[in-house]
C-alpha positions as CSV (number, residue, x, y, z in Angstrom):
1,X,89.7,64.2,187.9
2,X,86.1,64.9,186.8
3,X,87.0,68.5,187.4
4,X,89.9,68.8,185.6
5,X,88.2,67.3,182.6
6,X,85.9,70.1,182.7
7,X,88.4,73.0,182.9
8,X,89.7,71.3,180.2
9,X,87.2,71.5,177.7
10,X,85.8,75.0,179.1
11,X,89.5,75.9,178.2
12,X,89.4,74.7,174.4
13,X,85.3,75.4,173.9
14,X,86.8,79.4,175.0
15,X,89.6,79.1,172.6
16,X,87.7,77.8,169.9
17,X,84.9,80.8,169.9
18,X,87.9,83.6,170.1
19,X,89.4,82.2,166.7
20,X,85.8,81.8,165.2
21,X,85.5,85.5,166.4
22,X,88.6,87.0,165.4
23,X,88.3,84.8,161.7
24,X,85.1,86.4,161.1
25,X,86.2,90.0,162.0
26,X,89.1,89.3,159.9
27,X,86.6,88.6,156.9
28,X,84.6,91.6,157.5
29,X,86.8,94.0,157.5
30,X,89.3,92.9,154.8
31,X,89.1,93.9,151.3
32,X,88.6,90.4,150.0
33,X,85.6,89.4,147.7
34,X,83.7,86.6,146.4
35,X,85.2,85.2,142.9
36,X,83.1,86.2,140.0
37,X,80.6,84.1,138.4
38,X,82.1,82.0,136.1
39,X,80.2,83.5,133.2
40,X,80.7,87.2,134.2
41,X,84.5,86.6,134.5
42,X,84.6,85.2,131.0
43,X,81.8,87.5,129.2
44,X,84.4,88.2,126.7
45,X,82.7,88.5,123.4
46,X,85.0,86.8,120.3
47,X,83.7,88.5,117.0
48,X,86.0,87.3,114.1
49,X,86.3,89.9,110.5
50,X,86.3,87.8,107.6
51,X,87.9,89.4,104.4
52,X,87.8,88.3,100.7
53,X,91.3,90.6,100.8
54,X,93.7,91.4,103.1
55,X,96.5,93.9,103.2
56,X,94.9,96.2,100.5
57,X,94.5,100.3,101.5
58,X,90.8,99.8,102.1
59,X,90.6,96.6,103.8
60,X,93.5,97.4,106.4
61,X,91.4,100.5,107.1
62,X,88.3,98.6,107.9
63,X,90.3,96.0,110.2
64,X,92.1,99.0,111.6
65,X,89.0,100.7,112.5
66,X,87.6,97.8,113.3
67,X,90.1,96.1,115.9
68,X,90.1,99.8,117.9
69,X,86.6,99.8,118.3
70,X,86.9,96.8,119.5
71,X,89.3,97.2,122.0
72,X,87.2,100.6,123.5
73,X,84.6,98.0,124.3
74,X,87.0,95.3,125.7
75,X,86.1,92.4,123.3
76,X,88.2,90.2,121.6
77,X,88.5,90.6,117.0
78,X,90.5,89.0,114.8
79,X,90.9,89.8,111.3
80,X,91.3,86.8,108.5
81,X,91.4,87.3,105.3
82,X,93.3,86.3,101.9
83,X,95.2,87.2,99.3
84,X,93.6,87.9,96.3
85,X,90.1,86.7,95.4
86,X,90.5,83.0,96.5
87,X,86.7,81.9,97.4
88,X,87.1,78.8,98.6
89,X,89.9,80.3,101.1
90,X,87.4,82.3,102.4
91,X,84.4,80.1,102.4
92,X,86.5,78.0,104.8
93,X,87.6,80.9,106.6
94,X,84.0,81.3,107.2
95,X,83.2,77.9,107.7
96,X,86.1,77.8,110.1
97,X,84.5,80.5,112.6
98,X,81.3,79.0,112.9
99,X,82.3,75.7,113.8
100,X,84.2,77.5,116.0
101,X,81.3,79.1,117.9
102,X,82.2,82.9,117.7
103,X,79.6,85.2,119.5
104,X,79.5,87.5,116.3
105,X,80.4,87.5,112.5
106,X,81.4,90.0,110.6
107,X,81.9,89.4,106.8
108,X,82.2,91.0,103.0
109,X,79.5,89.9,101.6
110,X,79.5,87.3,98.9
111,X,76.9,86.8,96.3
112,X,77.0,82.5,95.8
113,X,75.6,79.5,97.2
114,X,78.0,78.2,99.4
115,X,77.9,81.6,101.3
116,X,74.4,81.8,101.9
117,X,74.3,78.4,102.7
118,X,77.0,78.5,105.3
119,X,75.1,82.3,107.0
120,X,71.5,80.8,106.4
121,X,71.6,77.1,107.7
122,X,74.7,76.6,110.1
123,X,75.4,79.7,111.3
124,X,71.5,79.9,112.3
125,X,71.9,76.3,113.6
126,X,74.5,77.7,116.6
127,X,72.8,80.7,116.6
128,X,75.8,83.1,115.6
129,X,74.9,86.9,114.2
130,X,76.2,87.4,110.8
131,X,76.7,91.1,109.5
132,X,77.8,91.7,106.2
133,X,80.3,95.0,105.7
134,X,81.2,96.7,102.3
135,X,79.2,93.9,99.8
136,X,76.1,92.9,100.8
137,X,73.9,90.0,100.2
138,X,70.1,90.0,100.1
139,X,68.6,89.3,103.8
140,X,65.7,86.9,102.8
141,X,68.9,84.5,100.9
142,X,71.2,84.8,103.6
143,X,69.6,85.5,107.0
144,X,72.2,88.5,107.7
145,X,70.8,90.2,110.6
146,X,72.6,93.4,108.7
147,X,74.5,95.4,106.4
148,X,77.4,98.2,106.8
149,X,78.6,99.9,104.1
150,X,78.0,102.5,101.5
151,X,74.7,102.3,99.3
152,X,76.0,100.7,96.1
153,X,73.6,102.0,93.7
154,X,73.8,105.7,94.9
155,X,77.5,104.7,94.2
156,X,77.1,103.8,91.0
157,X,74.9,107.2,90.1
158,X,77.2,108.7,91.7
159,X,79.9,107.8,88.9
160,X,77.9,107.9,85.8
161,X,76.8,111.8,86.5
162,X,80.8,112.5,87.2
163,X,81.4,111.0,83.5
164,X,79.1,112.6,82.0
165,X,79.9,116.5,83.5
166,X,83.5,115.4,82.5
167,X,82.8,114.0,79.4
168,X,80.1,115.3,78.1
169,X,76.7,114.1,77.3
170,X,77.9,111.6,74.8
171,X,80.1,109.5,74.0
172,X,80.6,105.5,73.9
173,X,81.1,104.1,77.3
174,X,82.1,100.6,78.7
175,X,81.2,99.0,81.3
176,X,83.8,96.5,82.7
177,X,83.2,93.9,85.6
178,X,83.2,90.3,86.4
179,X,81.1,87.9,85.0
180,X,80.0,86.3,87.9
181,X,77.4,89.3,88.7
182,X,77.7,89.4,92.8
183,X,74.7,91.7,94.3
184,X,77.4,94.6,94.9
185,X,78.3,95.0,91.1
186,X,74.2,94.7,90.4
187,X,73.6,97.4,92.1
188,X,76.3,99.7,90.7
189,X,75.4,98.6,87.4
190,X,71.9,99.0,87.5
191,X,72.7,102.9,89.2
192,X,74.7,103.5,86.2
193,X,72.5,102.2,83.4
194,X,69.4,104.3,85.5
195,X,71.7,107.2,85.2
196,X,72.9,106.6,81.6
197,X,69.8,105.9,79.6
198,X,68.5,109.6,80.9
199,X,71.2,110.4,77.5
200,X,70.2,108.4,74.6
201,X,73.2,109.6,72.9
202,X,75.6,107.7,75.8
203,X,76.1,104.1,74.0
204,X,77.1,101.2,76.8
205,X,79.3,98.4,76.0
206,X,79.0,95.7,78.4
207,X,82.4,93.4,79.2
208,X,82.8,90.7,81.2
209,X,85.7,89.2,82.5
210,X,87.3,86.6,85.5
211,X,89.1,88.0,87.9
212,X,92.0,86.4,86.3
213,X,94.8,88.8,84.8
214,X,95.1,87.1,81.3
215,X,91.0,87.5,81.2
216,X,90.7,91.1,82.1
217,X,94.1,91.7,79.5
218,X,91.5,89.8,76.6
219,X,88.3,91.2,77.7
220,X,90.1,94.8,77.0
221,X,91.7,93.5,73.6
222,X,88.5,92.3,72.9
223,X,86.2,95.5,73.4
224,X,89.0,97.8,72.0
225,X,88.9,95.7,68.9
226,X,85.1,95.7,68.6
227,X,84.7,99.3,69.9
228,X,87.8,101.4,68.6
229,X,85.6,104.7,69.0
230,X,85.7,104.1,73.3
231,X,85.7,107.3,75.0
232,X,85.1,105.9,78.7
233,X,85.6,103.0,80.8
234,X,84.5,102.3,84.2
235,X,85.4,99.3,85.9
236,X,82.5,98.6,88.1
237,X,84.8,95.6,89.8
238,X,87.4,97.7,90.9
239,X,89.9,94.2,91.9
240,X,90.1,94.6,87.8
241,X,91.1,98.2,87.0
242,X,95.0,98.0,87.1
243,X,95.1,95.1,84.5
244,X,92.2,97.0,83.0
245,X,94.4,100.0,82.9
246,X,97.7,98.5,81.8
247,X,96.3,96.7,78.7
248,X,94.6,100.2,77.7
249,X,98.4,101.8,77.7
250,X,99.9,99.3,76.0
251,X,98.0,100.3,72.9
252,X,96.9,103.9,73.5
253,X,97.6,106.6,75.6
254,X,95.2,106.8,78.3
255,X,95.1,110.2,79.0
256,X,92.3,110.8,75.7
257,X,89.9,108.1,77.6
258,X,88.3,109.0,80.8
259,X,88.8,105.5,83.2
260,X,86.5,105.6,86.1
261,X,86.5,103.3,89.2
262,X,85.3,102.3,92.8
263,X,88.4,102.9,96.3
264,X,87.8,98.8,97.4
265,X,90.6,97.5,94.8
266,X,94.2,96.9,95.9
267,X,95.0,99.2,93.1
268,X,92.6,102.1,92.9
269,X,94.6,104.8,95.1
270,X,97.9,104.6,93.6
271,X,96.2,104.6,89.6
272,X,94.5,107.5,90.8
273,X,97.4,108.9,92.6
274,X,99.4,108.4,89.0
275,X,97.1,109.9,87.0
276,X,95.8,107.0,85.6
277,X,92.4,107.3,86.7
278,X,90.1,110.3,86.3
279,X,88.3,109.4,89.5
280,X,86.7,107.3,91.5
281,X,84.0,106.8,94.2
282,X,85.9,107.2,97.6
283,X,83.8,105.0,100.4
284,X,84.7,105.2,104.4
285,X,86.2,101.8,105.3
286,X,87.1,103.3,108.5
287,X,83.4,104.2,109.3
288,X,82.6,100.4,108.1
289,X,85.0,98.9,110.4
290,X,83.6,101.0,113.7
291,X,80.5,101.1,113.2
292,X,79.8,97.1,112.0
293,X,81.5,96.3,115.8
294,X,79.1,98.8,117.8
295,X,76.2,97.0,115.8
296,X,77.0,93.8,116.6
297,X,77.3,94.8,120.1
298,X,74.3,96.2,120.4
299,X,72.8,93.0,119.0
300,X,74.7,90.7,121.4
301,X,73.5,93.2,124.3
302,X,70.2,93.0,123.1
303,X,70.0,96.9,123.1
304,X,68.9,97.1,119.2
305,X,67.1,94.2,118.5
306,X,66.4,93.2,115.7
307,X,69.0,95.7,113.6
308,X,67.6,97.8,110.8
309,X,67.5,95.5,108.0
310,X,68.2,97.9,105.1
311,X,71.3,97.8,106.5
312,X,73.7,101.4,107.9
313,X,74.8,103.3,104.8
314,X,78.4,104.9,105.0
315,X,79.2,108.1,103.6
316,X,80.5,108.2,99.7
317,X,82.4,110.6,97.7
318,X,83.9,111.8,93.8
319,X,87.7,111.6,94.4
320,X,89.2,113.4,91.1
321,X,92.8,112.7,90.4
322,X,93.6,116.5,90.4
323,X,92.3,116.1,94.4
324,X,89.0,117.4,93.5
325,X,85.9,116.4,95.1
């Protein structure tokens, strides 16, 4: 009995080391591997474009441009936006994806309180990168770690010297734009006042409007009336050129006037493509859109840190309405 006992467990003891042995071949030479890391398998980055506009030529460029870079690099963007300039809309937009916790930011800039309050304090406070893209804000009021988009006040030279070699040296010119004076339309202005005051014989006419058809339509009566003797305009806000436009016609012809604006309003391409615009400064919102993702990678990588804080200027161009450049 004692002896059978003991054959018995020799017999199980023998089985149970060959199916520990053949188990642990099995493992070795199988293809099979350990589950990633929790955090590896879910390194994911969610970077969020937030628009004043959407569906307008030169903002579906930059989320265009912006989504494909994206997607080369595997990370996840989303694009939200608005239609029309509603602020608040887009304050909570904002507000929205940093409660959220996004990795990254990316966001046309705007010049007011409740913006840099929402990029300074509580996006700092969960530690989420903020990059502005097309309008910037200044870095020391909103802690942006930086800016894409074109240099605004080359942009703004850049207009005034194709008025003048078209108009002469000259003339009475206004300047049209919103009355809420955001950084972006600062720095045009102040490139097209350096620009005009080289010509003391170029007279500017300053008005200001809301971005509110009915006020642009009275701000035009208004500086018509006051100035009959306008030979230029140049809306330096370009979301106000086509009702800018439009009031012109209904009481003059607007081929004798030489109408100047900037590619980032919802109507700028199709005046210009009409005729009804003499030119305009043509910006690269596809260039914004690629190259604001690959420097918020970088920073999330930590391969540039910290970004260049002047920002990365994107190229700018005349457009003439004859196709000229």
């Amino acid at each position: 009995m004692k002896k059978t006992t003991l054959f018995i467990l020799a017999f199980i003891f023998i089985i149970l080391c060959y199916f520990t042995f053949t188990s642990a071949v099995s493992v070795f030479e199988s293809d099979w591997e350990l589950p990633k890391p929790i955090k590896e398998r879910e390194s994911q980055y969610r970077l969020v474009l937030i628009t004043q506009d959407i569906d307008t030529p030169f903002w579906n460029q930059v989320g265009k441009a912006a989504q494909e870079e994206a997607e080369k690099f595997g990370v996840s963007l989303e694009v939200w936006g608005n239609y029309g300039n509603h602020h608040e809309d887009f304050l909570k937009n904002l507000e929205i994806a940093i409660q959220s916790k996004v990795d990254g930011i990316i966001v046309q800039g705007l010049d007011s309180e409740e913006f840099k309050e929402l990029t300074r304090v509580k996006a700092s406070f969960y530690g989420i990168p903020i990059i502005t893209i097309a309008n910037d804000v200044p870095i020391e009021e909103s802690l942006r770690r930086t800016y894409v988009g074109s240099n605004q006040y080359e942009a703004g030279q850049l207009i005034a010297k194709q008025l003048i070699a078209d108009m002469g040296e000259k003339g009475d010119v206004v300047l049209m734009y919103n009355q809420d004076v955001e950084y972006y339309q600062e720095q045009r202005l102040t490139g097209i006042e350096d620009i005009f005051y080289l010509y003391p014989e170029i007279k500017m006419h300053h008005a200001k409007t809301s971005y509110a058809r009915e006020d642009v339509v009275g701000a035009t009566q208004n500086i018509l009336n006051m100035v009959p003797e306008t030979d230029a305009f140049i809306a330096v806000n370009a979301n106000i050129v086509g009702a800018m436009v439009r009031e012109i016609g209904k009481r003059y012809q607007t081929e004798p006037f030489y109408i100047y604006s900037f590619d980032d309003g919802p109507e700028s391409i199709p005046l210009l493509e009409k005729g009804l615009l003499d030119g305009l400064v043509k910006q690269s919102p596809e260039q914004m859109g690629k190259e604001s993702v690959a420097a918020m990678l970088k920073w999330l990588n930590g391969e540039t840190v910290p970004l260049h804080a002047d920002g990365y200027l994107t190229e700018i161009h005349i457009v003439k309405a004859d196709g000229e450049k």
